[in-house]
C-alpha positions as CSV (number, residue, x, y, z in Angstrom):
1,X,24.5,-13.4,-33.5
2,X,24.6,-12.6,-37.4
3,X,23.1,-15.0,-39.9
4,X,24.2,-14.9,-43.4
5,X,21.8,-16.8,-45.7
6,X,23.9,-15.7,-48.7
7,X,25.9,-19.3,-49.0
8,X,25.5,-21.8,-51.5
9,X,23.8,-25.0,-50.9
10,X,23.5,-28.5,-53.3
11,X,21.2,-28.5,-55.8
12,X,17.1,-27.9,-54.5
13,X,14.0,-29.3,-55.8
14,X,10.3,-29.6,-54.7
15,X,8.9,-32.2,-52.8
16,X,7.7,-33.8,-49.3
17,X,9.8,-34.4,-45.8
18,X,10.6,-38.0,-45.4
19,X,10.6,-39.5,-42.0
20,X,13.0,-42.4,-40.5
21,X,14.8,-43.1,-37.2
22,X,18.5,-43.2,-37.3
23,X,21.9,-44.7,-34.7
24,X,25.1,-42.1,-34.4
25,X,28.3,-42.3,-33.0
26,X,30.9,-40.9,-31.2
27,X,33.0,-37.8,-33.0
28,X,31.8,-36.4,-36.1
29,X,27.7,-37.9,-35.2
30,X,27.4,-39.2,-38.8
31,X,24.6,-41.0,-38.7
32,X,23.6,-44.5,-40.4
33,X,20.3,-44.0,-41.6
34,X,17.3,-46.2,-43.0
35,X,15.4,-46.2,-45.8
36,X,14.3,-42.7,-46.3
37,X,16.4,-40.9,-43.3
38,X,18.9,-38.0,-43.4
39,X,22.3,-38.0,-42.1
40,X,22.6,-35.2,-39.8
41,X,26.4,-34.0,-39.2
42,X,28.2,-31.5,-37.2
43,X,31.8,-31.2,-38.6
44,X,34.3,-29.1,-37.4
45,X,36.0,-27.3,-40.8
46,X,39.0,-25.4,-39.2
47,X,39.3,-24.4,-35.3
48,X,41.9,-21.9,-33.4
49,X,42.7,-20.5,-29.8
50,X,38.7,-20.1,-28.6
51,X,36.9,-20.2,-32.1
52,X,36.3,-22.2,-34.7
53,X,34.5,-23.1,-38.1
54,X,31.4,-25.8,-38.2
55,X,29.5,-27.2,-41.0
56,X,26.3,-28.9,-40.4
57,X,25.3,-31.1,-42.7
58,X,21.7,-32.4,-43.7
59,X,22.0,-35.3,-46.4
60,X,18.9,-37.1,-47.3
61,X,19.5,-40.8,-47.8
62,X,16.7,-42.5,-48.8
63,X,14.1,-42.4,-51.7
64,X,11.8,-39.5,-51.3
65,X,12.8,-35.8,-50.7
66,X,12.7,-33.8,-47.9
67,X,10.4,-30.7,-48.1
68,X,11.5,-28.1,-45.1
69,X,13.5,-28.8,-42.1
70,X,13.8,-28.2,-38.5
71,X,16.9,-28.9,-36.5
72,X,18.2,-28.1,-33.0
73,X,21.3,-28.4,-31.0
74,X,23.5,-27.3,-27.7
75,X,26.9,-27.0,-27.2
76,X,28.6,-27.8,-24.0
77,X,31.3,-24.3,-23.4
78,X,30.8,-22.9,-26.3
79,X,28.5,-20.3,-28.4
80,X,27.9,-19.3,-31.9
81,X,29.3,-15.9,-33.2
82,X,27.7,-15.8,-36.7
83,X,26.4,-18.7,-39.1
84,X,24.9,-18.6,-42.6
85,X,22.5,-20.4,-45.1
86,X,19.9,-21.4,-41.9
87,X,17.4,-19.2,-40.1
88,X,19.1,-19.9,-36.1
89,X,17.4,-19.2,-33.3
90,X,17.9,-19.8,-29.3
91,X,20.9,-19.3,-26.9
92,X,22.1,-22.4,-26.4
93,X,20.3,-24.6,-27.2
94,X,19.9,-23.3,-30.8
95,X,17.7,-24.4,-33.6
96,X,17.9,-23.9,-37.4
97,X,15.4,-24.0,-40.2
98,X,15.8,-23.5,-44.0
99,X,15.9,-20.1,-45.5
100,X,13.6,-21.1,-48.4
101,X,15.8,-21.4,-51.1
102,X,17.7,-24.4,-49.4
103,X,14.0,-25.7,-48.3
104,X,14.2,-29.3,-50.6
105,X,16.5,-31.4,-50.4
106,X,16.3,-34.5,-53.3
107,X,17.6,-37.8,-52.1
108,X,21.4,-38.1,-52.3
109,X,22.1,-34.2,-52.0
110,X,22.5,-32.0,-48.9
111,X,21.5,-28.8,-47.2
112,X,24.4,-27.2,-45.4
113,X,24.2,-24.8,-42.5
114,X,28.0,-22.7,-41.2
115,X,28.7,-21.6,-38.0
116,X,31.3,-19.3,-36.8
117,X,31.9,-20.0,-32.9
118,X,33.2,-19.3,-30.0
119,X,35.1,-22.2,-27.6
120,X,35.3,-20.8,-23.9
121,X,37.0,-23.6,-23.1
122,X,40.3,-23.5,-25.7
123,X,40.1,-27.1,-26.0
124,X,38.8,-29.4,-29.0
125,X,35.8,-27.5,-30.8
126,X,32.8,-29.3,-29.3
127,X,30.8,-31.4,-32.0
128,X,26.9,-32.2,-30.5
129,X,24.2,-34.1,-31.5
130,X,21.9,-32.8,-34.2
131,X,18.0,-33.3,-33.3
132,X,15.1,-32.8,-35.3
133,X,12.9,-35.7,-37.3
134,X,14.9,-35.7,-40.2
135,X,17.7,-36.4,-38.5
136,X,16.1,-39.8,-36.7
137,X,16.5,-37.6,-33.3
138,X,13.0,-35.8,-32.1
139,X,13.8,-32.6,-30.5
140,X,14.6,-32.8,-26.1
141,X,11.1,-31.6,-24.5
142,X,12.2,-29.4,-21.7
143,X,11.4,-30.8,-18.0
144,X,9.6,-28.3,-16.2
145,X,11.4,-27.8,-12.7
146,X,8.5,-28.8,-10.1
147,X,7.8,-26.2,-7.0
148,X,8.1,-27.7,-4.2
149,X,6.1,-26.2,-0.8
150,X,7.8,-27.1,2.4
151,X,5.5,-29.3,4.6
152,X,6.5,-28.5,8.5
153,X,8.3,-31.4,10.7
154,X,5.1,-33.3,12.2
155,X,5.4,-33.3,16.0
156,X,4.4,-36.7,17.8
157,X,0.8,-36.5,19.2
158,X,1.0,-34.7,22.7
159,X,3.1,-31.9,21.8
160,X,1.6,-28.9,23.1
161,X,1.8,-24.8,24.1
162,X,2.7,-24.9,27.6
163,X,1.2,-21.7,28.9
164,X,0.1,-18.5,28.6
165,X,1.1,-15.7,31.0
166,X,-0.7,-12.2,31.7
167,X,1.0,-9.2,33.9
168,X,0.4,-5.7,34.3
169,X,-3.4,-5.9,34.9
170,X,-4.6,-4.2,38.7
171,X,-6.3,-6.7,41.2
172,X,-9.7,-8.1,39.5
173,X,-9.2,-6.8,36.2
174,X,-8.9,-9.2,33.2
175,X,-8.6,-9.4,29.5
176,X,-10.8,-11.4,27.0
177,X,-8.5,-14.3,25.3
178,X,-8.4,-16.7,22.9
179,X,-5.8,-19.4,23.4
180,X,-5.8,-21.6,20.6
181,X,-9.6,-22.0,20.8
182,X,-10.9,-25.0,19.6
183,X,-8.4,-27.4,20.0
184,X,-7.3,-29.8,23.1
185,X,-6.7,-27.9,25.9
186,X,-7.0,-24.4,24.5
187,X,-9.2,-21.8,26.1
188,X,-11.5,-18.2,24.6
189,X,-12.5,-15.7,28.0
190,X,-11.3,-14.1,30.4
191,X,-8.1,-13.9,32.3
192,X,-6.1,-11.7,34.5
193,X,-2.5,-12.3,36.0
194,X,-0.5,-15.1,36.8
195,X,0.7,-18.3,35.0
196,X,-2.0,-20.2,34.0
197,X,-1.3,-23.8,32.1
198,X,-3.4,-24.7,29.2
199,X,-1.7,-28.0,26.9
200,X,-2.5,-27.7,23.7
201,X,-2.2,-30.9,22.1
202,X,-1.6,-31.5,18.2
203,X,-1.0,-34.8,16.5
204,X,1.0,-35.3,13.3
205,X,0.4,-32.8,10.7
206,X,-2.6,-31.0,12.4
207,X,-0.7,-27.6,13.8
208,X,-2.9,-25.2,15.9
209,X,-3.7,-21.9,14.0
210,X,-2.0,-18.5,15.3
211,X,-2.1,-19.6,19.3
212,X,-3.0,-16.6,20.9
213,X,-5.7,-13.8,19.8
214,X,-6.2,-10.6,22.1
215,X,-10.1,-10.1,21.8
216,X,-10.9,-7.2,24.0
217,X,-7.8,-5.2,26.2
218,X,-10.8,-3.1,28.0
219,X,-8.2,-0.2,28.8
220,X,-5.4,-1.8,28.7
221,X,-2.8,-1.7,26.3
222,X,-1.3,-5.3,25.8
223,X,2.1,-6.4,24.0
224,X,2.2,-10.3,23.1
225,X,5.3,-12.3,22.9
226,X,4.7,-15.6,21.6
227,X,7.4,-18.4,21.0
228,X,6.5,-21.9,19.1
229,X,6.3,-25.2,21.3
230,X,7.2,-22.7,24.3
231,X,4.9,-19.6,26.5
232,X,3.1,-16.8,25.5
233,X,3.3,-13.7,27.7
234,X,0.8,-10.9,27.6
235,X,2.7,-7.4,29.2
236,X,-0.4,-5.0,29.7
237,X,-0.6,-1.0,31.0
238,X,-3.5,0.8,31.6
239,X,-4.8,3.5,29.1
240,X,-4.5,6.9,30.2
241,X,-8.7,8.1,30.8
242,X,-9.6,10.4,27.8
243,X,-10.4,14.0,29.7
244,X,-13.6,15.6,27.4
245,X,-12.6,19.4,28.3
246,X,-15.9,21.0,30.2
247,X,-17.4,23.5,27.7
248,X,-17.3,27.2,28.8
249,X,-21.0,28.7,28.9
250,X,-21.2,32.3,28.5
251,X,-23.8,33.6,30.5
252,X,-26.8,35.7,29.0
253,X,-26.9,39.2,29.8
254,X,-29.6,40.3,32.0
255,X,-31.6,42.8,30.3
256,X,-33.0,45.6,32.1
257,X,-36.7,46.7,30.2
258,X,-36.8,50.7,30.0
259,X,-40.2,52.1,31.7
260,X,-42.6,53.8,29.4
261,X,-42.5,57.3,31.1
262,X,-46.2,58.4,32.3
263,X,-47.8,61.2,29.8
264,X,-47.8,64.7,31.2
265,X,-48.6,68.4,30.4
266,X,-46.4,70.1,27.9
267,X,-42.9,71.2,29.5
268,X,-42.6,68.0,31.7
269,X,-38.7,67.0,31.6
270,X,-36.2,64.3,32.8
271,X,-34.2,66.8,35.3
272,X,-30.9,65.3,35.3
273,X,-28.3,62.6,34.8
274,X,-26.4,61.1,37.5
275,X,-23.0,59.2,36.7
276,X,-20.9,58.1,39.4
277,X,-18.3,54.7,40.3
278,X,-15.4,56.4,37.5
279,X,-11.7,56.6,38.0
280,X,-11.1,60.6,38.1
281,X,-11.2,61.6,34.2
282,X,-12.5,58.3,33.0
283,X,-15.8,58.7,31.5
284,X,-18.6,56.7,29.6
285,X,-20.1,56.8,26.3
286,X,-24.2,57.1,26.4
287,X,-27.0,58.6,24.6
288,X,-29.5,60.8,26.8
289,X,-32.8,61.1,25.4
290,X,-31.1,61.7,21.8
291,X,-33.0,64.0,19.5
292,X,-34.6,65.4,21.8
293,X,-34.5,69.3,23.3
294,X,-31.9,68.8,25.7
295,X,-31.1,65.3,24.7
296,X,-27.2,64.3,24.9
297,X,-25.1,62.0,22.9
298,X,-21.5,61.9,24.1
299,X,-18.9,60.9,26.9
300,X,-19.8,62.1,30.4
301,X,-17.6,61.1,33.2
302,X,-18.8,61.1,37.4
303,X,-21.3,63.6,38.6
304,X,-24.4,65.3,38.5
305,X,-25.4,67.3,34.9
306,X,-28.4,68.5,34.5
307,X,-30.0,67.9,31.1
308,X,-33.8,69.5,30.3
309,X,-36.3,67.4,28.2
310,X,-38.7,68.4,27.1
311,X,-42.1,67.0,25.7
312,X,-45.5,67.4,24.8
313,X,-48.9,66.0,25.1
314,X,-48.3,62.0,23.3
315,X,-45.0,62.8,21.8
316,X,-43.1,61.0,24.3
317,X,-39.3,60.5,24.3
318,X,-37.8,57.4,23.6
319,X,-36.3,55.2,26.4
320,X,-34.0,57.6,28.5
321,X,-30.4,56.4,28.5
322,X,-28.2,54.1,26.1
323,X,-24.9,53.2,27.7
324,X,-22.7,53.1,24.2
325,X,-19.6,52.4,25.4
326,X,-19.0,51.1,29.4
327,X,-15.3,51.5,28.4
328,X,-14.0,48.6,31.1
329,X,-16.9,49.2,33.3
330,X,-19.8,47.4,34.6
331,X,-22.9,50.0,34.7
332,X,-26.4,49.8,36.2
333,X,-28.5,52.8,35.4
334,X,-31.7,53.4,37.2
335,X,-34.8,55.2,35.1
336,X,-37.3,56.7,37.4
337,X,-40.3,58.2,36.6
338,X,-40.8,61.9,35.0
339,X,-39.7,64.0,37.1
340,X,-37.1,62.2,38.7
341,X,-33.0,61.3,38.1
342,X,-31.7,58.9,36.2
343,X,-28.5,57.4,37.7
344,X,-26.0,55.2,36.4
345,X,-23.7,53.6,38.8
346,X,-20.1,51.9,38.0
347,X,-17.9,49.6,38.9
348,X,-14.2,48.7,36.8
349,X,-14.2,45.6,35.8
Protein backbone atom coordinates (compact mmCIF):
# COMPACT_ATOMS: atom_id res chain seq x y z
CA UNK A 1 0.00 0.00 0.00
CA UNK A 2 1.79 3.41 -0.84
CA UNK A 3 1.22 6.48 1.27
CA UNK A 4 1.89 9.86 -0.17
CA UNK A 5 2.04 12.49 2.61
CA UNK A 6 2.99 15.11 -0.13
CA UNK A 7 -0.83 16.64 -0.36
CA UNK A 8 -2.01 19.75 0.79
CA UNK A 9 -4.10 20.19 3.77
CA UNK A 10 -6.23 23.52 5.33
CA UNK A 11 -4.42 25.87 7.15
CA UNK A 12 -2.51 24.21 10.66
CA UNK A 13 -1.87 25.76 13.90
CA UNK A 14 -0.82 24.69 17.49
CA UNK A 15 -3.00 23.63 20.03
CA UNK A 16 -4.90 20.84 22.18
CA UNK A 17 -7.33 17.81 20.92
CA UNK A 18 -10.87 18.63 21.80
CA UNK A 19 -13.18 15.83 22.80
CA UNK A 20 -17.21 15.53 22.10
CA UNK A 21 -19.56 12.63 21.11
CA UNK A 22 -21.23 12.99 17.86
CA UNK A 23 -24.88 11.14 15.79
CA UNK A 24 -24.19 10.20 11.82
CA UNK A 25 -26.21 9.04 9.22
CA UNK A 26 -26.73 6.95 6.42
CA UNK A 27 -24.54 7.83 3.02
CA UNK A 28 -21.82 10.15 3.16
CA UNK A 29 -21.58 9.67 7.64
CA UNK A 30 -21.44 13.46 8.07
CA UNK A 31 -21.73 13.81 11.38
CA UNK A 32 -23.67 16.53 13.53
CA UNK A 33 -21.44 17.34 16.14
CA UNK A 34 -21.54 19.24 19.65
CA UNK A 35 -19.82 21.82 21.04
CA UNK A 36 -16.16 21.11 20.46
CA UNK A 37 -16.50 17.84 18.13
CA UNK A 38 -15.24 17.05 14.61
CA UNK A 39 -17.11 15.94 11.68
CA UNK A 40 -15.55 12.86 10.50
CA UNK A 41 -16.46 12.13 6.65
CA UNK A 42 -15.83 9.50 4.14
CA UNK A 43 -16.70 10.92 0.68
CA UNK A 44 -16.46 9.21 -2.40
CA UNK A 45 -14.63 11.87 -5.06
CA UNK A 46 -14.86 9.89 -8.33
CA UNK A 47 -15.36 5.90 -8.62
CA UNK A 48 -15.02 3.42 -11.86
CA UNK A 49 -15.27 -0.46 -12.74
CA UNK A 50 -13.51 -1.82 -9.31
CA UNK A 51 -11.78 1.40 -8.01
CA UNK A 52 -12.36 4.55 -6.86
CA UNK A 53 -11.25 7.87 -5.22
CA UNK A 54 -12.07 8.77 -1.35
CA UNK A 55 -11.57 11.82 0.75
CA UNK A 56 -11.79 11.57 4.38
CA UNK A 57 -12.41 14.43 6.00
CA UNK A 58 -11.68 15.70 9.63
CA UNK A 59 -13.35 19.21 10.33
CA UNK A 60 -13.27 20.52 13.78
CA UNK A 61 -16.49 22.12 14.78
CA UNK A 62 -16.36 23.51 18.00
CA UNK A 63 -14.17 26.11 19.90
CA UNK A 64 -10.82 24.70 20.75
CA UNK A 65 -8.36 23.03 18.28
CA UNK A 66 -7.52 19.69 17.83
CA UNK A 67 -3.88 18.76 18.55
CA UNK A 68 -3.03 15.14 16.79
CA UNK A 69 -5.52 12.63 15.59
CA UNK A 70 -6.17 9.06 15.44
CA UNK A 71 -8.83 7.49 13.22
CA UNK A 72 -9.81 4.04 12.04
CA UNK A 73 -12.00 2.32 9.62
CA UNK A 74 -13.06 -1.02 7.59
CA UNK A 75 -14.49 -1.50 4.38
CA UNK A 76 -16.93 -4.11 3.63
CA UNK A 77 -15.31 -5.74 -0.30
CA UNK A 78 -13.04 -3.49 -0.71
CA UNK A 79 -9.20 -2.39 -0.03
CA UNK A 80 -6.96 0.57 -0.34
CA UNK A 81 -4.34 0.71 -3.19
CA UNK A 82 -2.53 3.91 -2.18
CA UNK A 83 -3.64 7.12 -0.02
CA UNK A 84 -1.86 10.31 0.89
CA UNK A 85 -1.51 13.12 3.55
CA UNK A 86 -2.11 10.33 6.67
CA UNK A 87 0.24 7.78 8.19
CA UNK A 88 -2.29 4.30 7.33
CA UNK A 89 -1.77 1.40 8.90
CA UNK A 90 -3.78 -2.15 9.17
CA UNK A 91 -5.40 -4.46 6.43
CA UNK A 92 -8.70 -3.89 6.80
CA UNK A 93 -9.54 -2.48 9.33
CA UNK A 94 -7.20 0.41 8.68
CA UNK A 95 -6.22 3.30 10.83
CA UNK A 96 -4.74 6.78 10.04
CA UNK A 97 -2.89 9.36 12.06
CA UNK A 98 -1.40 12.84 11.04
CA UNK A 99 1.85 13.19 9.33
CA UNK A 100 2.91 16.15 11.44
CA UNK A 101 2.51 18.89 9.33
CA UNK A 102 -1.34 18.24 9.16
CA UNK A 103 -1.16 17.51 13.15
CA UNK A 104 -3.59 20.87 14.28
CA UNK A 105 -6.42 21.43 13.14
CA UNK A 106 -8.09 25.21 14.32
CA UNK A 107 -11.81 25.21 14.75
CA UNK A 108 -13.70 25.64 11.47
CA UNK A 109 -10.79 24.16 9.17
CA UNK A 110 -10.10 20.51 8.23
CA UNK A 111 -7.39 17.83 7.89
CA UNK A 112 -7.93 15.66 4.79
CA UNK A 113 -6.72 12.21 4.19
CA UNK A 114 -7.05 10.49 0.11
CA UNK A 115 -7.42 7.10 -0.67
CA UNK A 116 -7.04 5.37 -3.84
CA UNK A 117 -9.13 1.93 -3.71
CA UNK A 118 -9.99 -1.05 -4.86
CA UNK A 119 -14.02 -2.28 -5.04
CA UNK A 120 -14.03 -6.26 -5.43
CA UNK A 121 -17.40 -5.96 -5.62
CA UNK A 122 -17.97 -3.45 -8.94
CA UNK A 123 -20.84 -2.04 -7.23
CA UNK A 124 -21.29 1.53 -5.34
CA UNK A 125 -17.79 2.52 -3.66
CA UNK A 126 -18.37 1.56 -0.07
CA UNK A 127 -18.43 4.69 2.36
CA UNK A 128 -17.91 3.31 6.36
CA UNK A 129 -17.99 4.84 9.44
CA UNK A 130 -15.04 6.79 10.64
CA UNK A 131 -13.94 5.93 14.52
CA UNK A 132 -11.61 7.60 16.66
CA UNK A 133 -12.46 10.27 19.62
CA UNK A 134 -12.47 13.13 17.53
CA UNK A 135 -14.84 11.90 15.53
CA UNK A 136 -17.51 11.22 18.58
CA UNK A 137 -16.92 7.25 17.70
CA UNK A 138 -14.20 5.44 20.17
CA UNK A 139 -12.33 2.88 18.17
CA UNK A 140 -14.20 -1.11 18.09
CA UNK A 141 -12.11 -3.19 20.84
CA UNK A 142 -11.65 -6.54 19.23
CA UNK A 143 -13.58 -9.64 20.96
CA UNK A 144 -11.28 -12.21 21.61
CA UNK A 145 -12.74 -15.58 20.17
CA UNK A 146 -13.10 -17.78 23.52
CA UNK A 147 -11.53 -21.61 23.36
CA UNK A 148 -13.78 -23.78 24.02
CA UNK A 149 -12.70 -27.54 25.56
CA UNK A 150 -15.20 -30.23 24.72
CA UNK A 151 -16.65 -31.68 27.94
CA UNK A 152 -17.61 -35.59 27.18
CA UNK A 153 -21.56 -36.71 27.07
CA UNK A 154 -22.17 -37.58 30.91
CA UNK A 155 -23.47 -41.15 31.07
CA UNK A 156 -26.40 -41.81 33.63
CA UNK A 157 -25.13 -43.34 36.94
CA UNK A 158 -24.78 -47.25 36.36
CA UNK A 159 -23.07 -47.27 33.11
CA UNK A 160 -20.30 -49.52 33.34
CA UNK A 161 -17.22 -51.72 31.41
CA UNK A 162 -18.80 -55.03 31.01
CA UNK A 163 -15.83 -57.34 31.20
CA UNK A 164 -12.55 -58.10 30.72
CA UNK A 165 -11.38 -61.23 28.88
CA UNK A 166 -7.84 -63.08 29.02
CA UNK A 167 -6.80 -66.03 26.48
CA UNK A 168 -3.73 -67.58 25.53
CA UNK A 169 -2.36 -68.28 29.02
CA UNK A 170 -1.59 -72.44 29.80
CA UNK A 171 -3.69 -74.14 32.65
CA UNK A 172 -2.80 -72.24 36.12
CA UNK A 173 -0.92 -69.46 34.78
CA UNK A 174 -2.15 -65.89 35.25
CA UNK A 175 -1.32 -62.32 34.60
CA UNK A 176 -1.25 -59.36 37.19
CA UNK A 177 -4.25 -56.71 36.23
CA UNK A 178 -5.51 -53.67 36.88
CA UNK A 179 -9.11 -53.12 35.84
CA UNK A 180 -10.12 -49.79 36.50
CA UNK A 181 -8.79 -50.05 40.10
CA UNK A 182 -10.36 -47.96 42.45
CA UNK A 183 -13.65 -47.45 41.24
CA UNK A 184 -17.12 -49.61 41.66
CA UNK A 185 -16.63 -52.76 40.65
CA UNK A 186 -13.12 -52.62 39.19
CA UNK A 187 -10.45 -55.05 40.20
CA UNK A 188 -5.90 -54.93 40.48
CA UNK A 189 -4.42 -59.01 40.76
CA UNK A 190 -4.30 -61.70 39.21
CA UNK A 191 -6.20 -63.46 36.51
CA UNK A 192 -5.90 -66.20 33.94
CA UNK A 193 -8.41 -67.19 31.14
CA UNK A 194 -11.99 -66.96 30.70
CA UNK A 195 -14.65 -64.14 30.84
CA UNK A 196 -14.74 -62.74 33.96
CA UNK A 197 -17.50 -59.81 34.64
CA UNK A 198 -16.39 -56.79 36.61
CA UNK A 199 -19.19 -53.51 36.26
CA UNK A 200 -17.62 -50.58 36.52
CA UNK A 201 -19.98 -48.04 37.43
CA UNK A 202 -19.50 -44.16 36.78
CA UNK A 203 -22.09 -41.47 37.51
CA UNK A 204 -22.34 -38.15 35.57
CA UNK A 205 -19.26 -36.51 34.70
CA UNK A 206 -16.91 -38.90 36.83
CA UNK A 207 -15.33 -41.19 33.79
CA UNK A 208 -12.94 -44.04 34.92
CA UNK A 209 -9.22 -43.37 33.97
CA UNK A 210 -7.54 -45.64 31.21
CA UNK A 211 -9.63 -49.08 32.18
CA UNK A 212 -7.26 -51.54 31.86
CA UNK A 213 -3.34 -51.58 32.95
CA UNK A 214 -1.08 -54.75 32.23
CA UNK A 215 1.15 -54.80 35.48
CA UNK A 216 3.27 -57.85 35.13
CA UNK A 217 2.84 -60.51 31.73
CA UNK A 218 5.39 -63.01 33.71
CA UNK A 219 6.41 -64.59 30.22
CA UNK A 220 3.87 -63.80 28.41
CA UNK A 221 3.55 -61.45 25.76
CA UNK A 222 0.06 -59.76 25.97
CA UNK A 223 -1.85 -57.57 23.18
CA UNK A 224 -4.93 -55.50 24.69
CA UNK A 225 -7.90 -54.49 22.75
CA UNK A 226 -10.07 -52.26 24.61
CA UNK A 227 -13.41 -50.66 23.31
CA UNK A 228 -15.35 -47.81 25.41
CA UNK A 229 -18.76 -48.76 27.28
CA UNK A 230 -17.96 -52.37 25.79
CA UNK A 231 -15.01 -55.53 26.66
CA UNK A 232 -11.55 -55.58 27.01
CA UNK A 233 -9.70 -58.62 25.65
CA UNK A 234 -6.17 -59.57 26.68
CA UNK A 235 -4.56 -62.16 23.61
CA UNK A 236 -1.30 -63.58 25.42
CA UNK A 237 1.72 -66.09 24.02
CA UNK A 238 4.38 -67.31 25.87
CA UNK A 239 7.97 -65.92 25.56
CA UNK A 240 10.32 -68.05 24.03
CA UNK A 241 13.09 -69.16 27.29
CA UNK A 242 16.33 -67.08 26.70
CA UNK A 243 19.09 -70.09 26.17
CA UNK A 244 22.59 -68.55 28.03
CA UNK A 245 25.01 -70.61 25.59
CA UNK A 246 27.30 -73.11 28.03
CA UNK A 247 30.82 -71.59 28.03
CA UNK A 248 33.60 -73.80 26.45
CA UNK A 249 36.45 -74.58 29.10
CA UNK A 250 39.62 -75.32 27.71
CA UNK A 251 41.32 -77.74 29.66
CA UNK A 252 44.89 -77.16 31.33
CA UNK A 253 47.61 -79.08 29.90
CA UNK A 254 49.08 -81.56 32.14
CA UNK A 255 52.59 -80.89 32.62
CA UNK A 256 54.97 -83.50 32.87
CA UNK A 257 58.20 -82.23 35.48
CA UNK A 258 61.62 -83.40 33.87
CA UNK A 259 63.79 -85.60 36.39
CA UNK A 260 67.00 -84.09 37.63
CA UNK A 261 69.37 -86.75 36.15
CA UNK A 262 71.57 -88.45 39.15
CA UNK A 263 75.39 -87.05 39.07
CA UNK A 264 77.91 -89.44 37.74
CA UNK A 265 81.65 -90.01 36.76
CA UNK A 266 82.83 -88.02 33.77
CA UNK A 267 81.72 -89.77 30.32
CA UNK A 268 78.25 -90.83 31.65
CA UNK A 269 75.66 -90.20 28.62
CA UNK A 270 71.89 -90.40 27.68
CA UNK A 271 72.33 -93.47 25.11
CA UNK A 272 69.64 -92.86 22.82
CA UNK A 273 66.37 -91.39 21.56
CA UNK A 274 63.38 -93.38 20.81
CA UNK A 275 60.59 -91.90 18.53
CA UNK A 276 57.84 -93.99 17.46
CA UNK A 277 53.55 -93.57 16.64
CA UNK A 278 54.54 -91.39 13.05
CA UNK A 279 52.97 -91.80 9.65
CA UNK A 280 55.98 -93.06 7.40
CA UNK A 281 58.12 -89.80 6.67
CA UNK A 282 56.24 -87.64 9.15
CA UNK A 283 58.57 -86.44 11.77
CA UNK A 284 58.69 -84.19 14.92
CA UNK A 285 60.51 -81.12 15.84
CA UNK A 286 62.46 -81.50 19.36
CA UNK A 287 65.57 -80.38 21.05
CA UNK A 288 67.87 -83.28 22.53
CA UNK A 289 69.97 -82.20 25.22
CA UNK A 290 70.84 -78.92 23.06
CA UNK A 291 74.41 -77.58 23.55
CA UNK A 292 75.49 -80.27 24.59
CA UNK A 293 78.32 -82.99 23.00
CA UNK A 294 76.03 -84.99 21.15
CA UNK A 295 72.99 -82.86 21.83
CA UNK A 296 70.35 -82.51 18.74
CA UNK A 297 68.08 -79.82 17.65
CA UNK A 298 66.03 -80.79 14.69
CA UNK A 299 63.16 -82.96 13.09
CA UNK A 300 63.48 -86.67 13.71
CA UNK A 301 60.88 -88.95 12.52
CA UNK A 302 60.08 -92.94 14.01
CA UNK A 303 62.94 -94.98 15.30
CA UNK A 304 65.73 -95.54 17.30
CA UNK A 305 68.96 -92.84 16.93
CA UNK A 306 71.48 -92.99 19.08
CA UNK A 307 72.71 -89.69 20.35
CA UNK A 308 75.98 -89.63 23.03
CA UNK A 309 75.95 -87.01 25.90
CA UNK A 310 78.22 -86.40 27.57
CA UNK A 311 78.98 -84.74 31.05
CA UNK A 312 81.12 -84.25 33.76
CA UNK A 313 81.38 -84.20 37.43
CA UNK A 314 78.31 -81.19 38.52
CA UNK A 315 77.91 -79.91 35.00
CA UNK A 316 74.84 -81.59 34.35
CA UNK A 317 72.74 -81.27 31.18
CA UNK A 318 69.63 -79.50 31.11
CA UNK A 319 66.30 -81.45 31.03
CA UNK A 320 66.69 -84.04 28.18
CA UNK A 321 63.98 -83.48 25.47
CA UNK A 322 61.87 -80.42 24.27
CA UNK A 323 59.14 -81.48 21.90
CA UNK A 324 59.17 -78.09 19.59
CA UNK A 325 56.85 -78.82 17.22
CA UNK A 326 54.26 -82.17 17.66
CA UNK A 327 53.24 -81.18 14.09
CA UNK A 328 49.40 -82.79 14.49
CA UNK A 329 50.44 -85.17 17.04
CA UNK A 330 49.89 -85.90 20.55
CA UNK A 331 53.34 -86.99 22.19
CA UNK A 332 54.33 -88.46 25.53
CA UNK A 333 58.00 -88.78 26.04
CA UNK A 334 59.35 -90.85 28.87
CA UNK A 335 62.95 -89.53 30.60
CA UNK A 336 64.62 -92.37 32.49
CA UNK A 337 67.44 -92.13 34.43
CA UNK A 338 71.30 -91.90 33.11
CA UNK A 339 71.88 -94.52 31.39
CA UNK A 340 68.74 -95.27 30.05
CA UNK A 341 66.34 -94.34 26.66
CA UNK A 342 64.35 -91.63 26.40
CA UNK A 343 61.20 -92.51 24.31
CA UNK A 344 58.59 -90.40 22.94
CA UNK A 345 55.53 -92.08 21.81
CA UNK A 346 52.73 -90.56 19.22
CA UNK A 347 49.53 -90.63 18.42
CA UNK A 348 47.80 -88.22 15.18
CA UNK A 349 45.52 -86.20 16.46
Amino acid sequence: MKNDNKGQGNSIGKGFRGYAAIACIAATYACMPTANAATCEHVIESQWGDGFIANIKITNDGSTLIDGWDISWEYEGASILSSWNGDISGSNPYSASDVGWNRVIYPGQSANIGIHGSNAAFGPAPSPVIYGSECGFPHPTPTATPIVTPTPTPGPCGDSWPSLKISGLDVNDTIEVSWYAGWSGGFEGSIGNGDTFYSVSFCGNDFPPPGLVLVDTAGYSCVVEEEIHSSATVECSALEPTITPTPIVTPTPIVTPTPTPTQGPCGDSWPSLSISGLDANDTIEVSWYAGWSGGFVGPIGNGETFYAVSFCGNNFPPAGLVLVDTAGYSCVADNEAIDASTTVECTAL
